[in-house]
DSSP file (Angstrom, degrees, kcal/mol; ACC not computed):
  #  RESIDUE AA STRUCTURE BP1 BP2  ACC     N-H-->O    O-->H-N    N-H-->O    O-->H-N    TCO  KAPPA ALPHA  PHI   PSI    X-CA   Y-CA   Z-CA
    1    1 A X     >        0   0    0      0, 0.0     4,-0.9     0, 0.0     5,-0.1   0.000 360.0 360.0 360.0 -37.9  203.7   73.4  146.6
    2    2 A X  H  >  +     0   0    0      2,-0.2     4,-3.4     1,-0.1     5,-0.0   0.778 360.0  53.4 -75.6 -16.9  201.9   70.1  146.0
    3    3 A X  H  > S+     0   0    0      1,-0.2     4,-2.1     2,-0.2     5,-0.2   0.985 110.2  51.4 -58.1 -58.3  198.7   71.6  148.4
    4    4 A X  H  > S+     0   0    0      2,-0.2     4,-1.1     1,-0.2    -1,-0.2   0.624 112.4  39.0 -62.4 -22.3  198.8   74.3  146.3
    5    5 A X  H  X S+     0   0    0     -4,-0.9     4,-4.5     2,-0.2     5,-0.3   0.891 108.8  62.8 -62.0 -66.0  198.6   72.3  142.9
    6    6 A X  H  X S+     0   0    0     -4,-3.4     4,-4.0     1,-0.2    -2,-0.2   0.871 109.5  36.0 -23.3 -63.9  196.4   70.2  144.3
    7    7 A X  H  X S+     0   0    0     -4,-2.1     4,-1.1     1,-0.3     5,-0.2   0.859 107.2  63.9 -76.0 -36.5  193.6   73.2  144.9
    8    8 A X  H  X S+     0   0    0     -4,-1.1     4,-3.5    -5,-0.2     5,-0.5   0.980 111.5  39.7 -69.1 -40.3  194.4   75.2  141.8
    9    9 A X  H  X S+     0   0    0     -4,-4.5     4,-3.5     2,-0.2    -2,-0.3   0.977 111.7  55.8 -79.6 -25.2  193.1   71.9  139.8
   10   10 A X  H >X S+     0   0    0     -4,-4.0     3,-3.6    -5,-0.3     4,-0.6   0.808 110.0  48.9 -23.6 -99.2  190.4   71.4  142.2
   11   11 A X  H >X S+     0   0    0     -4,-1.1     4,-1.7     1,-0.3     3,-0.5   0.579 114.3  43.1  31.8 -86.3  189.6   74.7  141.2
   12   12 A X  H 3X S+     0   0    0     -4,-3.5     4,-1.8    -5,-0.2    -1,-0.3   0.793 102.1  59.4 -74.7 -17.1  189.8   74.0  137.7
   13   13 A X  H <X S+     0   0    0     -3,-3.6     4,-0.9    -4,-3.5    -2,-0.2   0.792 106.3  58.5 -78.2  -9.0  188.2   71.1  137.5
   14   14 A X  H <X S+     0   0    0     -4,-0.6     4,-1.0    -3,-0.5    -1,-0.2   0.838 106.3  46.2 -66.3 -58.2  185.3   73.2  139.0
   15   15 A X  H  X S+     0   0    0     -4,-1.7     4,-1.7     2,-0.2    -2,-0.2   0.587 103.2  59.3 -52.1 -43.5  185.3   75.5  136.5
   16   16 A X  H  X S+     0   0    0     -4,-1.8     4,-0.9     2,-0.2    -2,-0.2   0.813 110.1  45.2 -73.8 -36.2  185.4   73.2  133.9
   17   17 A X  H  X S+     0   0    0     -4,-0.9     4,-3.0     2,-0.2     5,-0.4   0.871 110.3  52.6 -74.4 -33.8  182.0   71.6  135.2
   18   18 A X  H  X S+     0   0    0     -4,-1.0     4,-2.2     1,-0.3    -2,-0.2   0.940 107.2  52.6 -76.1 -39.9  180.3   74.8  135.7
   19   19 A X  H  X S+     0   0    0     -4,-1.7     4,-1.7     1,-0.2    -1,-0.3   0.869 105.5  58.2 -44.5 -49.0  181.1   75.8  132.3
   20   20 A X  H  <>S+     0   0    0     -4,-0.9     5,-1.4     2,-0.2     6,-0.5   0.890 111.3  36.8 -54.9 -53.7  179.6   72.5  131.0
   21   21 A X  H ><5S+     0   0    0     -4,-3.0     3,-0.6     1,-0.2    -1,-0.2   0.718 106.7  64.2-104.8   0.6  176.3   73.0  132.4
   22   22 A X  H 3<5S+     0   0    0     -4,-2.2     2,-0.5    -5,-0.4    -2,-0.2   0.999 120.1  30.1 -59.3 -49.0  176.0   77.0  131.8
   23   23 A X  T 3<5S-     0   0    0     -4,-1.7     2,-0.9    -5,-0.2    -1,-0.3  -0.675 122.3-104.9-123.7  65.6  176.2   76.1  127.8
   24   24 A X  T X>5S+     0   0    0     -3,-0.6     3,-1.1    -2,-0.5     4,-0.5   0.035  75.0 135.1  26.9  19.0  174.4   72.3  128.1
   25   25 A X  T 34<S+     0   0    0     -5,-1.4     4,-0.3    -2,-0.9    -1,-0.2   0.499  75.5  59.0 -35.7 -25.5  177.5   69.8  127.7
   26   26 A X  T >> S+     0   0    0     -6,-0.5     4,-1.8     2,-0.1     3,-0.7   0.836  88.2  72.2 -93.9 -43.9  175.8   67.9  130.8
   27   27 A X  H <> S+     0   0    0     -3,-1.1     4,-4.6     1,-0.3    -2,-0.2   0.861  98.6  42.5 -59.3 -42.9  172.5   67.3  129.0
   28   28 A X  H 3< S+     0   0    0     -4,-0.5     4,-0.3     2,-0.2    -1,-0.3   0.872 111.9  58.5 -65.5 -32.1  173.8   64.4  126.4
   29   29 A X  H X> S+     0   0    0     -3,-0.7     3,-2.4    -4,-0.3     4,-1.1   0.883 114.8  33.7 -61.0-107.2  175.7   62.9  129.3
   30   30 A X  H 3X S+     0   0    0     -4,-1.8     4,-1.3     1,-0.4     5,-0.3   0.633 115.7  52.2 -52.9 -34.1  172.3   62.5  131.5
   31   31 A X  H 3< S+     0   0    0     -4,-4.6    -1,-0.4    -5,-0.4     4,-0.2   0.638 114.6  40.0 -85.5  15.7  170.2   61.8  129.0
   32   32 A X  H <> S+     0   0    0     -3,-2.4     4,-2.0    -4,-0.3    -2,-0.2   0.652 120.7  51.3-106.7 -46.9  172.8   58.7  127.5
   33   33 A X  H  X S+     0   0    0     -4,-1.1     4,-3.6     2,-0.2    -2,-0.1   0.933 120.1  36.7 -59.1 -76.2  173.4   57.8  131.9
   34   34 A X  H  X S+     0   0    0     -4,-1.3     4,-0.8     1,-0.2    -1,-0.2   0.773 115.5  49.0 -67.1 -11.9  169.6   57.7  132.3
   35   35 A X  H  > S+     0   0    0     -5,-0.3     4,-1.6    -4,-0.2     7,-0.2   0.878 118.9  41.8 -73.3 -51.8  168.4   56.1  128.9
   36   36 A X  H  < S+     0   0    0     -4,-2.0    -2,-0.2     1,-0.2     5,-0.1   0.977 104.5  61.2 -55.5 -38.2  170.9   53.3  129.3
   37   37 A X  H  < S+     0   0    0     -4,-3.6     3,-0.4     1,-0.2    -1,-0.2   0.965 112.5  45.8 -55.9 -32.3  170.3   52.7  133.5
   38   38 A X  H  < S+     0   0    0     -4,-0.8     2,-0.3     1,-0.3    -1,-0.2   0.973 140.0   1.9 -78.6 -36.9  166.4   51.8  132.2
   39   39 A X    ><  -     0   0    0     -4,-1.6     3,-2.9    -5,-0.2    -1,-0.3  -0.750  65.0-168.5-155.1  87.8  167.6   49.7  129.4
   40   40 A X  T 3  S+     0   0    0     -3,-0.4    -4,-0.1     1,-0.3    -3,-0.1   0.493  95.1  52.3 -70.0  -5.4  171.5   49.1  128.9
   41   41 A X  T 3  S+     0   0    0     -5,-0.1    -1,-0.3     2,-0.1    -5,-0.1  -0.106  89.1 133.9-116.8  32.5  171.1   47.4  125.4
   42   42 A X    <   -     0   0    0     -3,-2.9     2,-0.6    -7,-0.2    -6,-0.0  -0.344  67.5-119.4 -75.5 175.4  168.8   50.8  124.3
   43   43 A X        -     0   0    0     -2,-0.1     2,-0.3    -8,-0.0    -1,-0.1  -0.855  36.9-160.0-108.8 122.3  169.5   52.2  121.3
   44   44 A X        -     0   0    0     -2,-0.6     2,-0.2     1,-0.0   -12,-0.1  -0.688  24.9 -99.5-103.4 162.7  170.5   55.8  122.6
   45   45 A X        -     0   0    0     -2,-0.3     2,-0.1   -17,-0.1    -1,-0.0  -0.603  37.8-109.3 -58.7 131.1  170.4   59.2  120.0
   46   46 A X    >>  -     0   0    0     -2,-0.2     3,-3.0     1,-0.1     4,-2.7  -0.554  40.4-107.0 -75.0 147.7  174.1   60.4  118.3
   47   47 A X  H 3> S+     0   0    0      1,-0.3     4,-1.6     2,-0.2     5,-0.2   0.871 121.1  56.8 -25.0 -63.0  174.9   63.7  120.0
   48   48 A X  H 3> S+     0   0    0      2,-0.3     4,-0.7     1,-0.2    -1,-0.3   0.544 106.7  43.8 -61.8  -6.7  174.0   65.4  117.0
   49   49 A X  H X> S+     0   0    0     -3,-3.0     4,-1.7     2,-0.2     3,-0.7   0.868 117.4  56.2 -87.8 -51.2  170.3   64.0  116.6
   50   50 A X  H 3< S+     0   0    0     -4,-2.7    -2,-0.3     1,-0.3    -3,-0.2   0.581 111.9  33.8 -67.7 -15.3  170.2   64.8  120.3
   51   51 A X  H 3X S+     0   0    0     -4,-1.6     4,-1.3    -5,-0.2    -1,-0.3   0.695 112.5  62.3-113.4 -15.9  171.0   68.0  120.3
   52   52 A X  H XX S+     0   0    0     -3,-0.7     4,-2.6    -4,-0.7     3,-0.5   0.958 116.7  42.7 -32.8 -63.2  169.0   68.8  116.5
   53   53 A X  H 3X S+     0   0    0     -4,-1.7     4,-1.7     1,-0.2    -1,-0.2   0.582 102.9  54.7 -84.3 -14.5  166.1   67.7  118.6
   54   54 A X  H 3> S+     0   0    0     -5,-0.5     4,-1.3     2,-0.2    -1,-0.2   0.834 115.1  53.9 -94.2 -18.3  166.7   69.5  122.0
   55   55 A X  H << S+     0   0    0     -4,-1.3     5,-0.3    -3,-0.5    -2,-0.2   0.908 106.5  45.3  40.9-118.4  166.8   72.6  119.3
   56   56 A X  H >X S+     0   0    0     -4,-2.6     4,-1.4     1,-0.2     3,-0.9   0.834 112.4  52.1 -56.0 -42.5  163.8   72.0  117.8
   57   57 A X  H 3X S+     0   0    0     -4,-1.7     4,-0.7     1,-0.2    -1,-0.2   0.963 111.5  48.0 -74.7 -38.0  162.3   71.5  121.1
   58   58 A X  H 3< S+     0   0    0     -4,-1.3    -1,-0.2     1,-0.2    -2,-0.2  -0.038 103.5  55.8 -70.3  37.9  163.6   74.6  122.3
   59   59 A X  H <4 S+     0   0    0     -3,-0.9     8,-0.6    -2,-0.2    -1,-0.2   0.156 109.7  55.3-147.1 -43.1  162.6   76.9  119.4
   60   60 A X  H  < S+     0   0    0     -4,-1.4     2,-0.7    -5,-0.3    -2,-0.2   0.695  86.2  75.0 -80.1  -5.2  159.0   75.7  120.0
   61   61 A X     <  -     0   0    0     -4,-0.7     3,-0.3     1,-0.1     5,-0.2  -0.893  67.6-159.1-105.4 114.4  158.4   76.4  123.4
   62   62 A X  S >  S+     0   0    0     -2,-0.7     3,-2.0     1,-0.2     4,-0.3   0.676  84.8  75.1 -67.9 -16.7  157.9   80.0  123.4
   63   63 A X  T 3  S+     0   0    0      1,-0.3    -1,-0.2     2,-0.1    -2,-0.1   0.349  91.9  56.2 -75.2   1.2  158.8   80.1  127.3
   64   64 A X  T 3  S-     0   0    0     -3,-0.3    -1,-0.3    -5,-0.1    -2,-0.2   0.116 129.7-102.8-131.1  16.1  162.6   79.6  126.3
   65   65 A X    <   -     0   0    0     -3,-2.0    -3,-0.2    -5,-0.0    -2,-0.1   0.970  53.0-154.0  53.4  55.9  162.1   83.0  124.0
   66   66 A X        -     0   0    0     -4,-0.3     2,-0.4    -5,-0.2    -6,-0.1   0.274  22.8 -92.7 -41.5-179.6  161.8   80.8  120.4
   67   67 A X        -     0   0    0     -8,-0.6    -1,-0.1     1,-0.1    -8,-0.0  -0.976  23.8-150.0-110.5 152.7  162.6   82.4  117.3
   68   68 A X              0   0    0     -2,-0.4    -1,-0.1     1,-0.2    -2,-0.0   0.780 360.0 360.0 -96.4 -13.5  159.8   84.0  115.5
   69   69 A X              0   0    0      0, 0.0    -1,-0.2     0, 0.0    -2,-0.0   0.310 360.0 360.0-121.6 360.0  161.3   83.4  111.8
């Protein structure tokens, strides 16, 4: 019974990651990991500027199918 627990959260915990980076949950995490490793006293972007701006950068780039209006 406990094998079997065990694998169903494997399992979930699997799920839970893949979910994460299908809809970008990962990106503020990596960019927070790798702006601190360069410089641990940086001054890092709140989620919400960070993701305003990741946005806006994807809205401009017509190769990610922008919006025209």
């Amino acid at each position: 019974m406990a094998a079997a627990l065990t694998l169903l959260r494997e399992a979930g915990a699997r799920a839970w990651w893949l979910l994460r980076e299908l809809n970008g949950e990962h990106a503020y995490d990596r960019y927070v990991t790798h702006a601190r490793s360069h410089d641990p006293d940086a001054t890092v972007l709140s989620r919400r500027e960070f993701e305003n701006r990741r946005v806006d950068r994807r809205d401009a780039d017509p190769r990610e199918g922008g919006s025209c209006c």
